[in-house]
VEXTILO-163902 format. One record per residue: x, y, z of N, C-alpha, C in turn; residue number from 1. Coordinates in steps of 0.05 Angstrom, whole numbers. Example, Ala and Ser with C-alpha at 12.3 -4.5 7.8 and 13.67 -1.06 7.14 Angstrom:
2
> n.X;n.Y;n.Z;ca.X;ca.Y;ca.Z;c.X;c.Y;c.Z;nr
> 264;-114;156;246;-90;156;264;-66;156;1
> 257;-45;142;273;-21;143;258;1;157;2
END
This chain:
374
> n.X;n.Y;n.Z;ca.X;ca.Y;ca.Z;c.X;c.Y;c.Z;nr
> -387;96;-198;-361;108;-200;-360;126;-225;1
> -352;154;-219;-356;167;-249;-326;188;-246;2
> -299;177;-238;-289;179;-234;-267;186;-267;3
> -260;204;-277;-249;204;-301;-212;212;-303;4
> -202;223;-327;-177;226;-340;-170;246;-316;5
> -179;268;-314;-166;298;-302;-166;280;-263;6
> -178;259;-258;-168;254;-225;-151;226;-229;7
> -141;217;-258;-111;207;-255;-89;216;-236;8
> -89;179;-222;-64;182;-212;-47;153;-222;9
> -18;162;-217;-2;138;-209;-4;124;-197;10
> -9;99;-192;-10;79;-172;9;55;-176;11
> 28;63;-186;56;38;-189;52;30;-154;12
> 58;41;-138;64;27;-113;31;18;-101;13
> 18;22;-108;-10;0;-104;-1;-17;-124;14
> -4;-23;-142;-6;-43;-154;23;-63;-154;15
> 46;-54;-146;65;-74;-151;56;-92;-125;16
> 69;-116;-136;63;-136;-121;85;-158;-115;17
> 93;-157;-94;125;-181;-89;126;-206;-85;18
> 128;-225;-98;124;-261;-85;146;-248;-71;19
> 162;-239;-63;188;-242;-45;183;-241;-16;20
> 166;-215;-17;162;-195;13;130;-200;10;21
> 124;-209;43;99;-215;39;74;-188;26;22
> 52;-201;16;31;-176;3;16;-201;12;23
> -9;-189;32;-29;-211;43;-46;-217;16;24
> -57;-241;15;-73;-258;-11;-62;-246;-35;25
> -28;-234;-43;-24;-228;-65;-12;-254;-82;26
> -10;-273;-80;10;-296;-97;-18;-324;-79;27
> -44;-321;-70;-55;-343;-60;-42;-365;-46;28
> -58;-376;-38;-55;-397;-13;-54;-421;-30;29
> -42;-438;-9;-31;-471;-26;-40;-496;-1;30
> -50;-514;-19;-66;-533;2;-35;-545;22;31
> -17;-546;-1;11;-565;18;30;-554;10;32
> 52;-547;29;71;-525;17;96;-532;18;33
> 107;-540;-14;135;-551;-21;148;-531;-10;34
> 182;-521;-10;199;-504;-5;206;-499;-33;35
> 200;-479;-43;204;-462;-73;223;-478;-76;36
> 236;-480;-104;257;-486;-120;278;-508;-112;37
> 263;-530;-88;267;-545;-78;285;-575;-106;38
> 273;-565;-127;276;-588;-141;298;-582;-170;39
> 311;-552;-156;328;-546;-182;356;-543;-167;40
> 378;-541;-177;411;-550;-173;411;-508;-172;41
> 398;-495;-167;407;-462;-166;433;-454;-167;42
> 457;-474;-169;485;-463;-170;479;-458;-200;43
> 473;-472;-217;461;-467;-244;450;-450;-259;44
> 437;-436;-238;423;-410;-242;427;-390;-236;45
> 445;-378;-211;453;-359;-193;483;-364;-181;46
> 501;-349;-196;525;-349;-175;532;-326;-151;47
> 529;-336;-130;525;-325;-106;553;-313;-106;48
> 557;-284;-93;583;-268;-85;587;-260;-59;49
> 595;-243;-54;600;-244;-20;576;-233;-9;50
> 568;-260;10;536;-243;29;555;-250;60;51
> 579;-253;65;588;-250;103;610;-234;100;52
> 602;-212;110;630;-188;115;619;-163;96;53
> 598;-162;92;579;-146;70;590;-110;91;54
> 595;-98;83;600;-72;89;564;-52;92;55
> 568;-46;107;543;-30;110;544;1;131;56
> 529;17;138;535;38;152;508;38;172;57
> 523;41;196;499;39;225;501;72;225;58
> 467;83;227;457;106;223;462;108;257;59
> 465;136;262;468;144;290;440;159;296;60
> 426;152;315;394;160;319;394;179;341;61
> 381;202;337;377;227;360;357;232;353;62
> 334;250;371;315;264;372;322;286;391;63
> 306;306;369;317;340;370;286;347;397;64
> 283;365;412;258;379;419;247;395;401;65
> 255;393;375;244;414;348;224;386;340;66
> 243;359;338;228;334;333;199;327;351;67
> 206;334;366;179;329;385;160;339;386;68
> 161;368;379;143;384;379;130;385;345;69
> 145;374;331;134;371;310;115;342;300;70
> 129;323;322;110;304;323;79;304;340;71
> 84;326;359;64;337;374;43;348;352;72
> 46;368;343;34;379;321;17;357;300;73
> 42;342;297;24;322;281;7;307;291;74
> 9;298;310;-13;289;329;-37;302;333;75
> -40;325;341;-56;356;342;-75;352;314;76
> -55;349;303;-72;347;267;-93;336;269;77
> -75;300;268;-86;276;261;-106;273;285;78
> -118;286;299;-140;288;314;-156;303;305;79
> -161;320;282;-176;338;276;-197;321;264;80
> -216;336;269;-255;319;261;-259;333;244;81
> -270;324;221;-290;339;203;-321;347;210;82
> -329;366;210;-354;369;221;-371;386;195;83
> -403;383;197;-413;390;175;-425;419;183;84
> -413;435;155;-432;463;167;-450;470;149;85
> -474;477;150;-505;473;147;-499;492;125;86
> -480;515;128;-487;539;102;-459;544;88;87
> -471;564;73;-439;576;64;-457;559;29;88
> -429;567;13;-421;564;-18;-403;550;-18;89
> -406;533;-38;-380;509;-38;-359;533;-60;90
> -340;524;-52;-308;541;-77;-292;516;-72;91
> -272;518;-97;-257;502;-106;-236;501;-78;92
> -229;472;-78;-212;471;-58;-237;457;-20;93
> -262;462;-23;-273;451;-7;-285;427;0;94
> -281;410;18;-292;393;29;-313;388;20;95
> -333;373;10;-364;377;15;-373;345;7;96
> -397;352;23;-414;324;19;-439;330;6;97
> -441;312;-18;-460;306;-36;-481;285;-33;98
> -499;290;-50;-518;266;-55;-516;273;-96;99
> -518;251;-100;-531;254;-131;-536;226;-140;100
> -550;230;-167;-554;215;-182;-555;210;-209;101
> -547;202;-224;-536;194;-256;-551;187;-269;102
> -563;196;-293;-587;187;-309;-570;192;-341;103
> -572;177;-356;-569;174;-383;-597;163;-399;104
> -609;177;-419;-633;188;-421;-654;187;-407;105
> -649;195;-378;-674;197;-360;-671;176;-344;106
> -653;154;-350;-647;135;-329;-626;130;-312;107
> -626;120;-287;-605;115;-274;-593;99;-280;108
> -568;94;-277;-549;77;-289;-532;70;-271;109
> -527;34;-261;-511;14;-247;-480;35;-241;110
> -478;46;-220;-457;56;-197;-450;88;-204;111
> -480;109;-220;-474;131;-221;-485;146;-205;112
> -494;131;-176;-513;141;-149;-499;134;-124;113
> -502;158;-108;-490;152;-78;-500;134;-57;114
> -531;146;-71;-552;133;-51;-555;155;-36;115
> -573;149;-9;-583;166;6;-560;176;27;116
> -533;166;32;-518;175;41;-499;188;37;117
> -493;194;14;-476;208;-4;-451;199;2;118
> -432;227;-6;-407;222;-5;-390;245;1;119
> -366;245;18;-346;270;3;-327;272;-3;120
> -326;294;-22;-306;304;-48;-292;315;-40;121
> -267;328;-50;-259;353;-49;-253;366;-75;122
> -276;390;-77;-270;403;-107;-254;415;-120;123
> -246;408;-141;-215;417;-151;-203;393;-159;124
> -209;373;-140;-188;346;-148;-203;327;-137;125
> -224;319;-147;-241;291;-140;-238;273;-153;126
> -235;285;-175;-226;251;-196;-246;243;-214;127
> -269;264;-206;-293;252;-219;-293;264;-256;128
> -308;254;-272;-303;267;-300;-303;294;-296;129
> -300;301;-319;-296;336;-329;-312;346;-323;130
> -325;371;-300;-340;391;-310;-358;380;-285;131
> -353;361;-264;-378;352;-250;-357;373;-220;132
> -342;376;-217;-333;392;-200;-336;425;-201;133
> -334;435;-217;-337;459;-237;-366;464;-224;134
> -384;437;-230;-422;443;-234;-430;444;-209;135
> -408;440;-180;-418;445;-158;-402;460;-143;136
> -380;469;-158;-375;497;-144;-393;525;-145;137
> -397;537;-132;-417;559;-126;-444;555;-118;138
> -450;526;-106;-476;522;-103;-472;521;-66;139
> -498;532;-65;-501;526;-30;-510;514;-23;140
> -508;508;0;-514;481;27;-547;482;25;141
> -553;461;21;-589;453;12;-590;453;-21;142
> -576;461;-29;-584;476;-58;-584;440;-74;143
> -610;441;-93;-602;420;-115;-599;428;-141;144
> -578;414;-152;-574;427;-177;-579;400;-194;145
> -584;403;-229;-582;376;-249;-559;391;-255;146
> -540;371;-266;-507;385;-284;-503;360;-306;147
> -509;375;-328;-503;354;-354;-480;364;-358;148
> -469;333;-370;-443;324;-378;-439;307;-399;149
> -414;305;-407;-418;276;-427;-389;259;-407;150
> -386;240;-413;-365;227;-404;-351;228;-427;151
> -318;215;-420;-299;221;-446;-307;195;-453;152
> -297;201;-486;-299;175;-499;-274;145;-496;153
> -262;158;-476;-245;136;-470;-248;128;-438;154
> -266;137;-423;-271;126;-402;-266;98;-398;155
> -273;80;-404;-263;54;-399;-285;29;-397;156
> -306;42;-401;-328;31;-397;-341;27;-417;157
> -351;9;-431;-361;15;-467;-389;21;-465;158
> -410;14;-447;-428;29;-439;-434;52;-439;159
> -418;73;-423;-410;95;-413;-389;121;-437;160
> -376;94;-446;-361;120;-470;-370;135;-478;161
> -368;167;-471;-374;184;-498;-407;193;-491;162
> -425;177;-470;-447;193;-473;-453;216;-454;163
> -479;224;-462;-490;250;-449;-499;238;-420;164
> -501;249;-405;-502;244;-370;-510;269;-360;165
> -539;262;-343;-547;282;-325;-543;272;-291;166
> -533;292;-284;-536;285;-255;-546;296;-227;167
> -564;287;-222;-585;312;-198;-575;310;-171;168
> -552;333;-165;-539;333;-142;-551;352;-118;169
> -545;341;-95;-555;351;-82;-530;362;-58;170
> -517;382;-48;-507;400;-29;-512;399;0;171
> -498;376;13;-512;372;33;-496;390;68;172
> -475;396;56;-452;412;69;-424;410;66;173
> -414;435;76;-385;432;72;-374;431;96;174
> -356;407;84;-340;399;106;-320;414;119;175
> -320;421;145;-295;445;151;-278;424;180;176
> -250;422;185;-233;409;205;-236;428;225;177
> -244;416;253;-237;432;277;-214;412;293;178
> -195;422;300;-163;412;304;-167;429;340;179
> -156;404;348;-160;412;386;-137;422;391;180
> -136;433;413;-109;444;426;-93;431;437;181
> -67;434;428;-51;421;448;-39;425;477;182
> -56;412;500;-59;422;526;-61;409;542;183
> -68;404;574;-69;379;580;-94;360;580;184
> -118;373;574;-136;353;558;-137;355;533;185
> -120;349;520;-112;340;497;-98;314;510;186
> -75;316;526;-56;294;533;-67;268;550;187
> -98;281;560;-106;254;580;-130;245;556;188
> -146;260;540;-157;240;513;-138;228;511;189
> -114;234;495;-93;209;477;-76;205;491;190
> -72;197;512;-47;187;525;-62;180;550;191
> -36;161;565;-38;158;597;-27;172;609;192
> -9;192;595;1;213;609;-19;229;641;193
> -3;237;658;-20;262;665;-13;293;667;194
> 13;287;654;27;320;650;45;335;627;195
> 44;349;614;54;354;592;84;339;575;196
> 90;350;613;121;337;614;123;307;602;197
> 106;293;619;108;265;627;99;256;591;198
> 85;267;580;69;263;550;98;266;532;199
> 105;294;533;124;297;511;155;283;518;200
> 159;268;551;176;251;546;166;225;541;201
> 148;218;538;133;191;515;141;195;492;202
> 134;219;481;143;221;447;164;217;441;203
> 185;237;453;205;235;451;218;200;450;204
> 205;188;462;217;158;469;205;143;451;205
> 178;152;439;170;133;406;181;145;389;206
> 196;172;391;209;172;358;231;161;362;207
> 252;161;388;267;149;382;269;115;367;208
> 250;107;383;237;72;374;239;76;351;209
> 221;96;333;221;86;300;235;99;289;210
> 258;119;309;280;122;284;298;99;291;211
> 303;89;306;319;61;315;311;44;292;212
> 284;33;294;270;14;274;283;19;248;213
> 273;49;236;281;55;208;304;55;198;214
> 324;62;227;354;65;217;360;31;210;215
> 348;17;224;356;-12;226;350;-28;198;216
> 321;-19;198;308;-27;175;328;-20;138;217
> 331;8;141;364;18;125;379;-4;115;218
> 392;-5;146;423;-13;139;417;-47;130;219
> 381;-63;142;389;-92;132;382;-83;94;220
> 373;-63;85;364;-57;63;396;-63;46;221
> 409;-38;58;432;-31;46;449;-63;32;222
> 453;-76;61;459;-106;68;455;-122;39;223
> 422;-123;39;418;-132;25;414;-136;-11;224
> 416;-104;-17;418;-92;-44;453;-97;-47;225
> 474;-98;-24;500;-109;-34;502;-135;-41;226
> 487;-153;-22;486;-179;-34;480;-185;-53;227
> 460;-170;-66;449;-172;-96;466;-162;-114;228
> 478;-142;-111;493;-133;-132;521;-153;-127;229
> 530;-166;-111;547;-185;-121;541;-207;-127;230
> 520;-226;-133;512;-237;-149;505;-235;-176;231
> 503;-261;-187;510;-264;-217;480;-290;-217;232
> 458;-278;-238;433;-291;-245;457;-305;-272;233
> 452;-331;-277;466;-345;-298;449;-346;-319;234
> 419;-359;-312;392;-358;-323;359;-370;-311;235
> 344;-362;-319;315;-354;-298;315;-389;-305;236
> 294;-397;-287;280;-419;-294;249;-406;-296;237
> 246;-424;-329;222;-405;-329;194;-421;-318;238
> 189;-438;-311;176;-442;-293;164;-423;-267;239
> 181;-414;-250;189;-401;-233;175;-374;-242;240
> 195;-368;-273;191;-335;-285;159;-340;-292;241
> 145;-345;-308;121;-348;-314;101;-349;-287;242
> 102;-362;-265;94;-362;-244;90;-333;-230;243
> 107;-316;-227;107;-307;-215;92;-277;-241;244
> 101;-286;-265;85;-259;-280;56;-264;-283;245
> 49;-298;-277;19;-306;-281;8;-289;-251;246
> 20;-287;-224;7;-277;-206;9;-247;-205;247
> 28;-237;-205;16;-210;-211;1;-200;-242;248
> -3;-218;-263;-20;-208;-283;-47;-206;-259;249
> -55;-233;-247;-71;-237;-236;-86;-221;-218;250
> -63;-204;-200;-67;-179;-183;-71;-165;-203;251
> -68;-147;-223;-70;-128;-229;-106;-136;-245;252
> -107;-150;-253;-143;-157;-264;-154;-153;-245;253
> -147;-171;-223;-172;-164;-197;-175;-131;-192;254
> -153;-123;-190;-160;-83;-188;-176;-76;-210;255
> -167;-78;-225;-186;-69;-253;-214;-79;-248;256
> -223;-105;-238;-246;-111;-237;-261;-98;-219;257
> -241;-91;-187;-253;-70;-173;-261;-48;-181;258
> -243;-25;-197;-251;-11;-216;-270;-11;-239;259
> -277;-42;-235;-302;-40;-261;-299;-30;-288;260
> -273;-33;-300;-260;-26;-313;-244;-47;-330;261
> -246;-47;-357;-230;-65;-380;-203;-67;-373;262
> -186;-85;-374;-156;-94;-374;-128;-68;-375;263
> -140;-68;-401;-123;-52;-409;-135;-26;-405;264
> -148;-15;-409;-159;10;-396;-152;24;-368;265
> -154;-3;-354;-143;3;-324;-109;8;-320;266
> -99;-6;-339;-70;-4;-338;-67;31;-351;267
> -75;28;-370;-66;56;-385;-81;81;-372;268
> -98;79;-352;-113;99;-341;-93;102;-310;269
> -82;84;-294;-75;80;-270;-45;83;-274;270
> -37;67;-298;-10;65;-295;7;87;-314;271
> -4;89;-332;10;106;-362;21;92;-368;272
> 27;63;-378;36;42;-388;12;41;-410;273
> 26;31;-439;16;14;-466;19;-11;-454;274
> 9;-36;-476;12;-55;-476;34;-70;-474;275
> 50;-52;-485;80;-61;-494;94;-49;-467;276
> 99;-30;-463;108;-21;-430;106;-38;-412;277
> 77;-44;-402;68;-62;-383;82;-93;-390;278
> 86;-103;-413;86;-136;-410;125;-121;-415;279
> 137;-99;-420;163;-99;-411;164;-98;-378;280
> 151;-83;-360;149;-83;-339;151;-109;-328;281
> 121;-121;-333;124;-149;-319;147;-168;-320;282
> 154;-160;-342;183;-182;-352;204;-174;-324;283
> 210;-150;-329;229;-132;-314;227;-135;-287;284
> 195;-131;-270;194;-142;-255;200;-164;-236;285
> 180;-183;-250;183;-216;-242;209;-220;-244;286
> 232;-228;-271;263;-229;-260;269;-215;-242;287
> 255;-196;-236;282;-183;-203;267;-197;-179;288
> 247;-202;-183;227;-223;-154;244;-252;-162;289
> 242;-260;-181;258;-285;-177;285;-292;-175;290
> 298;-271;-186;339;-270;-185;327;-259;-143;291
> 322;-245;-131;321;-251;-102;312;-274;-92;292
> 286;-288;-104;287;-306;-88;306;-327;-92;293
> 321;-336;-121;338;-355;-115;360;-348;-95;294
> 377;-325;-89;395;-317;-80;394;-325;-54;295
> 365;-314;-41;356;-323;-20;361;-364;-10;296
> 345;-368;-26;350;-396;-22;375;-411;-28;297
> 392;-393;-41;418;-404;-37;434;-400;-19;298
> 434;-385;-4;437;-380;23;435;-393;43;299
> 408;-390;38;394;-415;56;409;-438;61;300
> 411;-455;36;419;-479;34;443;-475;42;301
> 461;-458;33;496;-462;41;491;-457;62;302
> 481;-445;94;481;-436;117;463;-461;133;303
> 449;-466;116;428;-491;135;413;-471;142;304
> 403;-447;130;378;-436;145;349;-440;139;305
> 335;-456;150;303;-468;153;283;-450;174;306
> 265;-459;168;245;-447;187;228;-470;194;307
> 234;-472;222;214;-498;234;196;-504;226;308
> 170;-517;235;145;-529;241;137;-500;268;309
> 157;-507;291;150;-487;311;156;-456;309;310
> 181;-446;293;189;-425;287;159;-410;275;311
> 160;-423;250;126;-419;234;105;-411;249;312
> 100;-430;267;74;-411;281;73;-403;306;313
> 109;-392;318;106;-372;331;114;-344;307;314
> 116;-349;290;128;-323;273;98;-314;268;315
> 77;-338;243;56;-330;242;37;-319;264;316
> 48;-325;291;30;-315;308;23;-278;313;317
> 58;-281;310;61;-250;318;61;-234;292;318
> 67;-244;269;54;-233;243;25;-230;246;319
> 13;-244;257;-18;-234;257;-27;-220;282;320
> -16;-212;299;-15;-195;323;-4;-161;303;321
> 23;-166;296;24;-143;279;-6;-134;260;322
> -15;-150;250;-30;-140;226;-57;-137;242;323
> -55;-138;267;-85;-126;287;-109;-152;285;324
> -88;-173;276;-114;-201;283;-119;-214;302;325
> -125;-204;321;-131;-211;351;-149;-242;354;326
> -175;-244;328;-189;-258;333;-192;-281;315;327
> -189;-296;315;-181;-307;288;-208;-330;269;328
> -220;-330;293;-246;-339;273;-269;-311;267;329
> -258;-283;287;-274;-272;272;-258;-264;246;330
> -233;-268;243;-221;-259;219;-235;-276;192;331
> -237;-300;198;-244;-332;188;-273;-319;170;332
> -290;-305;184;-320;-306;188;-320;-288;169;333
> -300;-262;174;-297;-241;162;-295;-249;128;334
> -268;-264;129;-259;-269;97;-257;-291;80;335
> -283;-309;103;-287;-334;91;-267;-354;87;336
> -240;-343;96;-209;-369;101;-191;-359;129;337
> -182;-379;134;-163;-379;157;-141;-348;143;338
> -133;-335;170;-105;-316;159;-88;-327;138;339
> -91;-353;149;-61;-368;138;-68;-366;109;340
> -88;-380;94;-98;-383;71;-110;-354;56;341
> -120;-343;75;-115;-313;55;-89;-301;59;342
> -69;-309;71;-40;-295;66;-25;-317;39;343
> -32;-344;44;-16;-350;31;8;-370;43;344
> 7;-387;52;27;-399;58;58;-392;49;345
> 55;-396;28;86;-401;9;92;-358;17;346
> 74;-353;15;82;-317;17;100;-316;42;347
> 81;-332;70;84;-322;97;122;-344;100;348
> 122;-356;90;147;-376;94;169;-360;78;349
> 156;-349;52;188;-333;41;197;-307;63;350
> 169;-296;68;180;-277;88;200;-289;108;351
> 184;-298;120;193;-313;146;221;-323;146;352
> 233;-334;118;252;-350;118;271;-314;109;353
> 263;-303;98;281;-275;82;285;-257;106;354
> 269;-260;125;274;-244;158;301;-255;172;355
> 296;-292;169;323;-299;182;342;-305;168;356
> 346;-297;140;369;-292;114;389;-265;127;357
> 365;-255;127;382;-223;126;391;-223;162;358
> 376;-227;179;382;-237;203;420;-239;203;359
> 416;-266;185;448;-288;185;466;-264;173;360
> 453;-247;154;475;-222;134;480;-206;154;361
> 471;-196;178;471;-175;191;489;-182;205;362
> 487;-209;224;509;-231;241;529;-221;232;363
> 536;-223;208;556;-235;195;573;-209;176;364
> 555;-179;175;565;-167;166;591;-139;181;365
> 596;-122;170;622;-110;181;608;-77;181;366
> 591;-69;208;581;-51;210;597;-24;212;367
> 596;-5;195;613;23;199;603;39;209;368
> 604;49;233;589;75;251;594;100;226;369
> 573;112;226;567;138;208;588;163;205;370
> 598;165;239;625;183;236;643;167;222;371
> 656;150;221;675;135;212;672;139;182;372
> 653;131;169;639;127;143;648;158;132;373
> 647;167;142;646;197;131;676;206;135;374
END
């Protein structure tokens, strides 16, 4: 990985992590699974405000034929192949696939080689250190070039800080998209369609579906950010609070370790957070994961809302039908634990139980059609 400062990005939304809302193996699996906060008086901690009669606004859902054809298009896209072309000059802004290799005085060095299969970039914005994009713009398809460099001295790596680096790249082509037409073999590849017609009234009928979904998805949002805001956190149990900052410290090390990369390096390279930012973050964080989940379970309790023995694993069933796990010992074989145990028990139950929370809020709340609202 020789990936440096100038292909910084933000990654707040990779890295946050919710005990609330499930994140598969983000908060680990539990051999026997109490019901969270089972053992605290939460009137103590959380005074609950109005969650039945919660005001919210039902989105009104249409699809335009401007919509369709724009989802068409996108479709058109997202079928486009990359294919390799043998010649040409690489320029900034191109596709291309490389081979190279990393030597620091004459030697190769642990993850600064593609191997024999290379890789591809796109030059201008690869991410890789300073000056290694630059050293393979203008070179052509076959061409090998060496391109010395130094890495910055804050790379992240104490090995790697600061030294001189040669790297013998090799130009193996540039990558160029050929994008198919939209026609009617276009529509019998990706569809069962057999006529234009018959295709673009399909589309038309999945966007309505996920603008339905999204509008829906909205208004339990809306629902539910009112419930919060009329509640009153009294004070955290820190039990609970520590818990939940011990598991996402935990997530964010394992990334860093993927990155092969020091603690804090990873944070201040990924996140733009100091030391002091980040453990305010976490603070800031974790209390808003835990002021929801008590709210939640106070709910719960005043409504009598549980989640079976049987509810559980027809919910987990179709949670793992969503997530494309058809097979489940080859999943097993794959990740060395049952779904269940790489999701997490206690994860898959807060979901599960926060689906039929907001469920009971929706029952129960006082929907305003969008003209009205306005």
């Amino acid at each position: 990985m020789i990936k440096g400062n100038n292909g910084k990005t933000k990654i707040m939304a990779l890295l946050l992590v919710s005990c609330l809302s499930l994140s598969l193996a983000a908060c680990g699996a539990k051999d026997d699974y109490v019901v969270p906060y089972s053992n605290y008086d939460l009137s103590e901690y959380v005074k609950l405000g109005d969650y039945k009669g919660v005001e919210a606004t039902e989105t009104k859902v249409s699809v335009t034929d401007e919509d369709v054809q724009t989802e068409i298009q996108s479709r058109v896209q997202a079928a486009s192949k990359q294919v390799e072309k043998k010649e040409g000059t690489a320029a900034t802004g191109d596709s291309v696939k490389i081979a190279y290799v990393g030597k620091i005085d004459g030697k190769a060095f642990e993850g600064g080689s593609t191997g024999d299969e290379g890789t591809t970039i796109t030059l201008g914005s690869s991410g890789y250190i300073p000056g290694f994009d630059d050293g393979v713009i203008g070179m052509k398809v076959g061409e090998k070039k060496t391109i010395n460099l130094k890495f910055p001295a804050d790379y992240g790596k104490e090995e790697l800080n600061g030294k001189d680096v040669a790297f013998d790249v090799t130009l193996s082509a540039i990558m160029v998209n050929e994008t198919p037409k939209y026609d009617l073999e276009f529509v019998k590849a990706n569809s069962k369609e057999k006529t234009l017609k018959a295709y673009e009234k399909s589309v038309k009928k999945d966007l309505q579906e996920k603008k339905k979904s999204a509008a829906e998805e909205e208004m339990r949002n809306q629902i539910w950010a009112t419930i919060m805001d009329n509640s009153k956190v009294l004070k955290y149990p820190e039990t609970e609070l520590q818990a939940c900052k011990d598991k996402n410290q935990e997530y964010y090390e394992n990334y860093a370790k993927q990155y092969n990369m020091e603690f804090q390096a990873f944070i201040k390279q990924y996140t733009g957070m100091d030391e002091k930012a980040y453990k305010d973050y976490l603070k800031q964080y974790s209390e808003a994961i835990v002021s929801q989940e008590m709210v939640m379970y106070s709910i719960a309790k005043a409504e009598n809302i549980s989640i079976s023995d049987k509810e559980y694993k027809e919910k987990l069933k179709a949670f793992m039908k969503e997530q494309g796990v058809e097979d489940e010992k080859a999943f097993e074989k794959q990740y060395g634990k049952s779904f269940e145990e790489y999701a997490g028990k206690d994860n898959l139950m807060k979901s599960f139980l926060l689906e039929k929370v907001l469920d009971f809020a929706v029952d129960n709340a006082k929907i305003v059609p969008a003209e009205k609202k306005a």
